[in-house]
C-alpha positions as CSV (number, residue, x, y, z in Angstrom):
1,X,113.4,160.6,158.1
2,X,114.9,162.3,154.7
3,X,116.0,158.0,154.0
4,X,112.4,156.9,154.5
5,X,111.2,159.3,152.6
6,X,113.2,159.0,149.7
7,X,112.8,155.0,149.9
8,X,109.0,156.0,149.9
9,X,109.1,158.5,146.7
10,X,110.7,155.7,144.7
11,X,108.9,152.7,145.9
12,X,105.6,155.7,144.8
13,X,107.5,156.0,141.4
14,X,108.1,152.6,140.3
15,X,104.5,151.6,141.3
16,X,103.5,154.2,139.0
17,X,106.0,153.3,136.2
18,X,104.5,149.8,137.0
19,X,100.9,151.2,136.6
20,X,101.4,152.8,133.1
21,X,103.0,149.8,131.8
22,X,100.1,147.8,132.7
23,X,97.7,150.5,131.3
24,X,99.7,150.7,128.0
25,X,99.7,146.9,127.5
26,X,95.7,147.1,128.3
27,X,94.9,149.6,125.7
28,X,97.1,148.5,123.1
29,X,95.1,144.9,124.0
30,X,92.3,146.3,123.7
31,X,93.2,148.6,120.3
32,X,94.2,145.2,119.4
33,X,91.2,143.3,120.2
34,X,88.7,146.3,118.3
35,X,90.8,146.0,115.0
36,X,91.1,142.4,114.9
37,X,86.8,142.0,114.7
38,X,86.7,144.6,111.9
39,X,87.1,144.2,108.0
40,X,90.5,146.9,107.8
41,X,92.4,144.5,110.0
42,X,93.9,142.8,106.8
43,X,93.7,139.3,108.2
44,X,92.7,138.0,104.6
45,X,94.5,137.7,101.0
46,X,93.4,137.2,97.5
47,X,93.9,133.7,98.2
48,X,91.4,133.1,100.3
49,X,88.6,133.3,97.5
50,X,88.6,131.3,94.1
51,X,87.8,133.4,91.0
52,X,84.9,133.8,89.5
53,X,86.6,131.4,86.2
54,X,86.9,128.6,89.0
55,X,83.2,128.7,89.6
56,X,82.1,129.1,86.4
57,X,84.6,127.1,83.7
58,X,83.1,123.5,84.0
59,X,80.8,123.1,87.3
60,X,78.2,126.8,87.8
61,X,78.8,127.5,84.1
62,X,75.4,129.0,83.0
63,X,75.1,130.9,86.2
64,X,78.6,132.2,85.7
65,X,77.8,133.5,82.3
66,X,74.4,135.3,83.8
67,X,76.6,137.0,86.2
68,X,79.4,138.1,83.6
69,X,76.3,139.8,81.9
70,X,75.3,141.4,85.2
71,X,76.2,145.0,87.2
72,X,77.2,142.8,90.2
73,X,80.6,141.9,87.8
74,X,81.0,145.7,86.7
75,X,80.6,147.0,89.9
76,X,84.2,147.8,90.4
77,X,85.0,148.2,86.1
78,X,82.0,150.3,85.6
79,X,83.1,153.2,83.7
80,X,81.5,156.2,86.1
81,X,81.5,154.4,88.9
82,X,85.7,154.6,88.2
83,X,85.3,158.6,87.4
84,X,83.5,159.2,90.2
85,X,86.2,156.7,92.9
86,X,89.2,158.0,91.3
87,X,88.5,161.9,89.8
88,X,86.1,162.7,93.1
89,X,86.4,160.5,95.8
90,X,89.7,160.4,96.2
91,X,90.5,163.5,95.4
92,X,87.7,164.5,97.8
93,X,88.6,162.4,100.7
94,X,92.4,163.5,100.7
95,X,91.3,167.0,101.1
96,X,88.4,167.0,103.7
97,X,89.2,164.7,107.0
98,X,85.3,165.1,107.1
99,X,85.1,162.4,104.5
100,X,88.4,160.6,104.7
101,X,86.7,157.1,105.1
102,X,85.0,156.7,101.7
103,X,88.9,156.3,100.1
104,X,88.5,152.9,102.0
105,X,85.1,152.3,102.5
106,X,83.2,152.9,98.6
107,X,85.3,149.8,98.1
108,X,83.9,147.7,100.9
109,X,80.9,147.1,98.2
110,X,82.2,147.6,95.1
111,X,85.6,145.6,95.2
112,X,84.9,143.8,98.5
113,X,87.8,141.4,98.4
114,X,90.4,144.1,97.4
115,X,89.1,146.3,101.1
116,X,89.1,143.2,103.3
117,X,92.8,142.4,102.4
118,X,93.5,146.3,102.6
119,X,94.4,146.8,99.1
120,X,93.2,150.7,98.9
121,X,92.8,152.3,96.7
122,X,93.0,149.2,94.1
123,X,94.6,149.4,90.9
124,X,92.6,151.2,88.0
125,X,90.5,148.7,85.8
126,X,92.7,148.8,83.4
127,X,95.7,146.6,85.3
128,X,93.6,143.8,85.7
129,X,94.1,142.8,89.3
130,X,91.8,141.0,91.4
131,X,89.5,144.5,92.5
132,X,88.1,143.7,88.7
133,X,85.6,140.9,89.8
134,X,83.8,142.9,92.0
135,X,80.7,141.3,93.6
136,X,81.5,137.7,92.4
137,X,80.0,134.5,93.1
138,X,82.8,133.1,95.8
139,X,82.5,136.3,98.1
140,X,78.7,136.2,98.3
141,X,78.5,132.5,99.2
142,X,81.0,132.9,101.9
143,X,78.5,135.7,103.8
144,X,77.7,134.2,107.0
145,X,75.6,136.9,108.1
146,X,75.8,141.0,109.0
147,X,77.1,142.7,112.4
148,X,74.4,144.9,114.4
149,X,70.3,145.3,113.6
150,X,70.3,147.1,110.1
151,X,72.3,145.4,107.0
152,X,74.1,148.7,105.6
153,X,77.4,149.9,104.9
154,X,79.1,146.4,104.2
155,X,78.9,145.4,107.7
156,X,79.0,142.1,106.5
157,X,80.5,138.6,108.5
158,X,82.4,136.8,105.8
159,X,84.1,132.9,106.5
160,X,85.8,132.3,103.1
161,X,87.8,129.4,104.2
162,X,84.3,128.0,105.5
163,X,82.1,125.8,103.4
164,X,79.6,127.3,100.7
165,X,76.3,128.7,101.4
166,X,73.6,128.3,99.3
167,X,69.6,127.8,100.0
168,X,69.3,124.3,99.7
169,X,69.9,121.5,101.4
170,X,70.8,118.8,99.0
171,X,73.5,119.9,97.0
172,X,77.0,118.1,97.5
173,X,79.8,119.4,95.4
174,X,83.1,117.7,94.7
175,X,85.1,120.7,94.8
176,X,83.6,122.0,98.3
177,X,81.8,121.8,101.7
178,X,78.0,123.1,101.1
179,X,75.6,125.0,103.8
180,X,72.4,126.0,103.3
181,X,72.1,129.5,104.1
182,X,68.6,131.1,104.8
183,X,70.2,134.9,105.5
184,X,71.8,134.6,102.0
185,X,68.1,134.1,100.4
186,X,67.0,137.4,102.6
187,X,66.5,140.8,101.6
188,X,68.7,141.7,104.4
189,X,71.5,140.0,102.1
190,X,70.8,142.8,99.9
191,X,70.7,145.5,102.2
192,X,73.9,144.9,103.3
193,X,75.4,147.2,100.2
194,X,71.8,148.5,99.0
195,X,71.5,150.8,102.3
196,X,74.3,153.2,103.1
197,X,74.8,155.9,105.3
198,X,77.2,158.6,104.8
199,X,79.7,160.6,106.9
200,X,77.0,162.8,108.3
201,X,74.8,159.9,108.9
202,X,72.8,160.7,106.3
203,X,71.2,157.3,104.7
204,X,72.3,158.1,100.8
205,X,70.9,154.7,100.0
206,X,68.2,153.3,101.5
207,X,66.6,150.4,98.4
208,X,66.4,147.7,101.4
209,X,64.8,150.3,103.6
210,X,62.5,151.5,101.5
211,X,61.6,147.8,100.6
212,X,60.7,147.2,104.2
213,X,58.6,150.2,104.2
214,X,56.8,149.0,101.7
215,X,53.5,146.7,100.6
216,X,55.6,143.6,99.0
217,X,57.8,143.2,102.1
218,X,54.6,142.7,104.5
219,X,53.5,140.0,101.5
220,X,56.8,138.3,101.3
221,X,58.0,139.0,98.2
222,X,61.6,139.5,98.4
223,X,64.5,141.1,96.4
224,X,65.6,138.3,94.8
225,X,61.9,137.4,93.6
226,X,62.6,140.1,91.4
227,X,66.0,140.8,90.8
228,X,67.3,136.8,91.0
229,X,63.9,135.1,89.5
230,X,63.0,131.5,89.4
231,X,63.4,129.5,86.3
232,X,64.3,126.2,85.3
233,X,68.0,125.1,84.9
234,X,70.5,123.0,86.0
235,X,72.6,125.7,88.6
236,X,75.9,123.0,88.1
237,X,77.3,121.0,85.4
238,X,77.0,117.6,87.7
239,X,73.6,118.3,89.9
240,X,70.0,118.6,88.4
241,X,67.9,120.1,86.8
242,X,66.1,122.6,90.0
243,X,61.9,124.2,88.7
244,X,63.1,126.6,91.1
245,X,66.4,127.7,90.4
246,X,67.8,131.3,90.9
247,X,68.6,133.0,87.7
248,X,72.3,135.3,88.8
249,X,71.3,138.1,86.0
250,X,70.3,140.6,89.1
251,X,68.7,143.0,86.1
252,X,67.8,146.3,87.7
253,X,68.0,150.0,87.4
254,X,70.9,149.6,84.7
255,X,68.4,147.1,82.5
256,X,66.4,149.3,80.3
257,X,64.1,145.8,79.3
258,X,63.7,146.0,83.5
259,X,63.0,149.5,83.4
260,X,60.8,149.9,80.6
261,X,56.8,149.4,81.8
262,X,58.1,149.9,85.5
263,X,55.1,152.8,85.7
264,X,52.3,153.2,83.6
265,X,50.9,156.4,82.9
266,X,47.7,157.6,80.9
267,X,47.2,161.2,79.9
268,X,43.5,162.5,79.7
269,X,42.1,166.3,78.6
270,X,39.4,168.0,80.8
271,X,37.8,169.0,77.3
272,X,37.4,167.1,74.2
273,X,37.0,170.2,72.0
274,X,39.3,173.7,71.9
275,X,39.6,176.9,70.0
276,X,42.7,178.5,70.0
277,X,43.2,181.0,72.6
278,X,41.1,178.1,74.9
279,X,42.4,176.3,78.0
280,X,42.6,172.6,77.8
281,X,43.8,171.1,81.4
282,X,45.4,167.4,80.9
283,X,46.1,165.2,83.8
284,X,48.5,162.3,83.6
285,X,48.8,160.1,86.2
286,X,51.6,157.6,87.0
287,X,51.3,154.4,88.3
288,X,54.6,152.6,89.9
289,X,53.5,149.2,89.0
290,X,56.6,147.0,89.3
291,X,59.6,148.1,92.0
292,X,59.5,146.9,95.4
293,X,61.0,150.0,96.3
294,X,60.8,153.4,95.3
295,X,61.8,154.8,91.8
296,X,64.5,155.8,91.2
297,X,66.4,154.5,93.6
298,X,70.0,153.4,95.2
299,X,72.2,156.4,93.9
300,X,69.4,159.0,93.8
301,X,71.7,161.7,93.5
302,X,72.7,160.5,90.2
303,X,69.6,159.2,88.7
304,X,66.8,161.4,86.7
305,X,63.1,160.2,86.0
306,X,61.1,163.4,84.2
307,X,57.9,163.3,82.6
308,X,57.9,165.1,79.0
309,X,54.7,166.4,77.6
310,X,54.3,168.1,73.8
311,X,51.5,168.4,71.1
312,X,51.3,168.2,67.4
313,X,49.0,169.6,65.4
314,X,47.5,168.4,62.5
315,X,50.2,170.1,60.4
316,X,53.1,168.9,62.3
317,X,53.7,172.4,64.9
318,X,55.2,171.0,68.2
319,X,54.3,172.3,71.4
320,X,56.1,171.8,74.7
321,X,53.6,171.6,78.0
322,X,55.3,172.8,81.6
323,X,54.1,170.9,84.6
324,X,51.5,173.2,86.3
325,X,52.8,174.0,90.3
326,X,51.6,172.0,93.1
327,X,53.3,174.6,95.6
328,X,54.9,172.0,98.2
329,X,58.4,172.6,99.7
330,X,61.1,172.3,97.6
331,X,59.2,171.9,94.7
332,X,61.4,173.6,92.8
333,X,64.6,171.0,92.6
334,X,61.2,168.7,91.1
335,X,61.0,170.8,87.7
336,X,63.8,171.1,85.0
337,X,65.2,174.5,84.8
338,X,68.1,176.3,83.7
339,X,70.2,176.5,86.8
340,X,73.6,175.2,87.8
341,X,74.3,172.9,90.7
342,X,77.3,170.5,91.9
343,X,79.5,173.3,92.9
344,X,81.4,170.8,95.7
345,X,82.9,169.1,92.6
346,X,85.3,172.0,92.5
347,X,86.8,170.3,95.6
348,X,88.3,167.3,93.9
349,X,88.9,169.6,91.2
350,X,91.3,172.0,92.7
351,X,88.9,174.8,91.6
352,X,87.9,176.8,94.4
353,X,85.8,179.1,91.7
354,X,83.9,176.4,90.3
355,X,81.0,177.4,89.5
356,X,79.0,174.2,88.4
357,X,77.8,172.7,85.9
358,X,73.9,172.8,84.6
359,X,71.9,170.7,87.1
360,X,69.1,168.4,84.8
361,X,70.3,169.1,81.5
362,X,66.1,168.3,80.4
363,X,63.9,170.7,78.9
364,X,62.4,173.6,81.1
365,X,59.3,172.9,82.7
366,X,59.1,169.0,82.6
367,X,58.2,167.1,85.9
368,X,61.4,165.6,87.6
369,X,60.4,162.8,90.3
370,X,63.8,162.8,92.5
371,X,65.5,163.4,95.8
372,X,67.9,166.2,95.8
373,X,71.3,166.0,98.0
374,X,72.8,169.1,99.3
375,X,76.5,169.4,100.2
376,X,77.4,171.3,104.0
377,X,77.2,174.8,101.9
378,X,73.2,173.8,100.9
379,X,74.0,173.1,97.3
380,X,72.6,170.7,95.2
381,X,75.4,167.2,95.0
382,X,75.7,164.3,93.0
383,X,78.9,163.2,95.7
384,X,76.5,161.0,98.3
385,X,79.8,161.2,100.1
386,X,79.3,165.0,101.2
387,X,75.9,165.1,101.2
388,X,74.6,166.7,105.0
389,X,70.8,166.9,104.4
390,X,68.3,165.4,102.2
391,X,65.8,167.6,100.3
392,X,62.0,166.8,99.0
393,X,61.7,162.7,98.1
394,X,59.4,163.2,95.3
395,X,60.1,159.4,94.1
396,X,57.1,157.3,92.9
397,X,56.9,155.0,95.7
398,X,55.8,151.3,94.8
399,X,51.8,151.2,94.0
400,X,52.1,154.6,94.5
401,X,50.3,156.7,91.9
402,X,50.8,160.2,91.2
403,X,48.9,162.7,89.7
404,X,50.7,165.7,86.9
405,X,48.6,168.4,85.5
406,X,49.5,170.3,82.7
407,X,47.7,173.8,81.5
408,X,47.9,174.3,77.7
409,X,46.2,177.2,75.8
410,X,46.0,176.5,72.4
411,X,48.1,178.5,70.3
412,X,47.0,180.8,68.1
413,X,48.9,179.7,65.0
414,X,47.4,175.5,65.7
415,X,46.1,174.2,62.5
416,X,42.4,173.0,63.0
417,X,41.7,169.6,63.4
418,X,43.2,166.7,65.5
419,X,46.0,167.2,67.9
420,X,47.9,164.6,69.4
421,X,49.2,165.1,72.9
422,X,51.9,162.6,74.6
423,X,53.1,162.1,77.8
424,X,56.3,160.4,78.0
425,X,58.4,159.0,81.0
426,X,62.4,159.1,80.7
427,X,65.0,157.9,82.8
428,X,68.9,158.1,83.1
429,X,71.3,156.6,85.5
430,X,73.4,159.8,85.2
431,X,72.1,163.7,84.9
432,X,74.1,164.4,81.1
433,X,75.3,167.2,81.8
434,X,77.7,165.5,84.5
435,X,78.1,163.0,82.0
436,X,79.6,165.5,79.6
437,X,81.2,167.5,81.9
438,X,83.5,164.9,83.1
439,X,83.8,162.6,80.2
440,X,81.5,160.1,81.4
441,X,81.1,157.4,77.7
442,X,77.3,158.4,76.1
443,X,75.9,155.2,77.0
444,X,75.5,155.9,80.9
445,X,73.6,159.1,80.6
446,X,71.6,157.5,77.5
447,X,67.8,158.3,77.9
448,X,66.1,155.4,78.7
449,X,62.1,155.4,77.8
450,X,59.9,154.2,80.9
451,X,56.2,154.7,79.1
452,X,54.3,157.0,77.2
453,X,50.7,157.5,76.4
454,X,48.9,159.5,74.4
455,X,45.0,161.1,74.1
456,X,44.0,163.6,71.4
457,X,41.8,166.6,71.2
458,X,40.0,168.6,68.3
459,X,41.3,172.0,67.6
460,X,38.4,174.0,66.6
461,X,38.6,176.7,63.5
């Protein structure tokens, strides 16, 4: 009895030995089979994509030059796009497990080549290495498609070693296979890096969403009518001359000849005449005339678009018009005022204390038209990264129009005669007191001037 049981016991033990193995070479199979259909496998190199030079030295020159010009070739070089990566991200990421993946993942856009071969974080601008040609012409024509039903967070399919994709059928090259592509002439092309969704699932960029959302996308116009427009040109040195070919200058948000005109706005008075001491009531609406999408938009958290409204007397006095209140939720994050905000910056900053820095940097009063982030702690972020819930979306949406009202009494001290009053729409890609704050160059919080209109009234003795 004791023999056959012990016989038993280790026959029971090796089938269980046996039984683990098998499980252990399942799951590491299976581990195996999960990382090898995602990007962070590492299964390309550098290699695997010609430069941007190749493309452009002798066969697509004039489309290579349009691109050199464009944000899709900064997008990795851009000078805050670098402060923020390396002085918050990073810093950020390596602190809070929370938001470990956007060490790896901001890259998956903005040097695409450098996160497929797994070389994160890339080397700083400034060495040169291959991360510097960000979005370039030999990584885009190699997108077969996108994984799942939304295009967002680079969930793109890429085949480098396959042939070329284009949108026509014609071309033959010398130097490669072609394909005509019909996703890569889609807005979903776009959306692919122009919707995002952050750690908390939050969608922090949403410019292909709000696109399909929107009247142009039930009309067909697309994001590349816009942003890649037709025009007449030969697209390489030895093919012909296309009616229809697509410019690369992708001019957007970062364009200030895109941005100027984008909404029109006329200011009108209630009341032609005024004596001081009088109430004059002037509306102003805005009309969002040009974007497919709403405006501003991508990196909301960054971007500032505030109406500015002052009169001049006849004898030159200034006077500085508040928006009146509207009273909706949240309104408050929608006018300038002297308040600080992007206290989670003091994460990457080693500063538990930190207590901000001031959060429009505009004068009091004026209308802001944004959507405010706020970090886990409710505070106001410009780090889409942490951001757990979206506030008020007071964008202009497109063919939206929106209606400002602005209460002035007539001073006292106005000189009689004609005073001028002007409405003006600014924009910057960067709130300037960020800018400052972390040594951002002038030029990206530069104010950019949308529209301004002006109407007049007589001040009465």
């Amino acid at each position: 009895m004791t023999f056959t049981f012990l016989i038993v016991r280790i026959s029971f033990i090796r089938t269980l030995s046996l039984l683990s193995s098998i499980i252990c070479i399942l799951l590491f199979f299976t581990i195996s089979v999960i990382a090898g259909d995602s990007h962070t496998d590492k299964k390309y190199s550098y290699d695997d994509w010609s430069t941007p030079e190749y493309c452009g030295s002798s066969c697509h020159v004039d489309i290579y030059q349009q691109w050199r010009q464009s944000m899709m070739s900064q997008s990795y070089t851009h000078h805050w796009d670098e402060i923020e990566y390396f002085n918050l991200a990073i810093p950020h990421a390596e602190k809070d497990e929370v938001v470990a993946e956007v060490k790896e993942g901001c890259n998956g856009c903005h040097a695409p080549m450098s996160f497929l071969v797994g070389d994160v974080p890339p080397p700083r601008p400034e060495e040169n290495s291959r991360a510097n040609e960000g979005v370039h012409c030999d990584f885009c024509h190699t997108i077969t498609g996108f994984e799942g039903d939304i295009p967002f967070n680079f969930n793109y399919v890429v085949d480098p070693k396959g042939p070329k994709l284009g949108p026509r059928l014609d071309p033959v090259s010398p130097s490669h296979k072609t394909m005509k592509s019909d996703f890569l002439a889609s807005g979903d092309f776009c959306g692919i890096c122009h919707n995002e969704k952050d750690p908390y699932g939050i969608w922090v960029k949403s410019t292909h969403l709000e696109w399909k959302e929107g009247p142009y996308y039930d009309q067909g116009v697309k994001c590349q009518d816009c942003h890649m427009t037709y025009g007449s040109m030969v697209t390489a040195s030895m093919g012909p001359k296309y009616e229809d070919a697509r410019l690369h200058l992708f001019h957007g948000g970062h364009d200030p000849g895109k941005v100027r005109g984008v909404v029109e706005l006329r200011i009108n008075p209630d009341i032609r005449e005024a004596e001081p001491g009088e109430d004059v009531r002037f509306t102003v609406a805005l009309f969002n005339q040009k974007t497919g999408h709403k405006f501003p938009t991508g990196s909301v958290e960054d971007r500032i678009l505030w109406l500015h409204v002052e009169a001049i007397d006849n004898n030159g006095n200034t006077y500085h018009l508040p928006v009146d209140k509207k009273g909706f939720e949240g309104e408050e994050y929608t006018i300038g005022a002297d308040v600080l905000a992007y206290q989670d910056m003091g994460i990457a900053l080693n500063d538990p204390n930190f207590e901000g820095v001031q959060r429009d940097g505009i004068p009091i009063g004026d209308r802001i038209f944004r959507m405010p982030y706020f970090d886990p702690q409710g505070r106001m972020t410009i780090q889409q990264w942490n951001t757990k819930t979206l506030g008020v979306d007071y964008r202009i949406g497109p063919r939206e129009t929106k209606m400002e009202t602005f209460t002035f009494t007539v001073p006292d001290d106005a000189v009689p005669g004609e005073m001028k009053i002007t409405a003006t729409l600014n924009y910057q890609l960067l709130v300037k007191p960020i800018a400052e704050f972390l040594n951002v160059p002038s030029e990206e919080s530069g104010i950019m001037e949308v529209n301004n209109h002006s109407t007049f009234i007589e001040v009465l003795p």
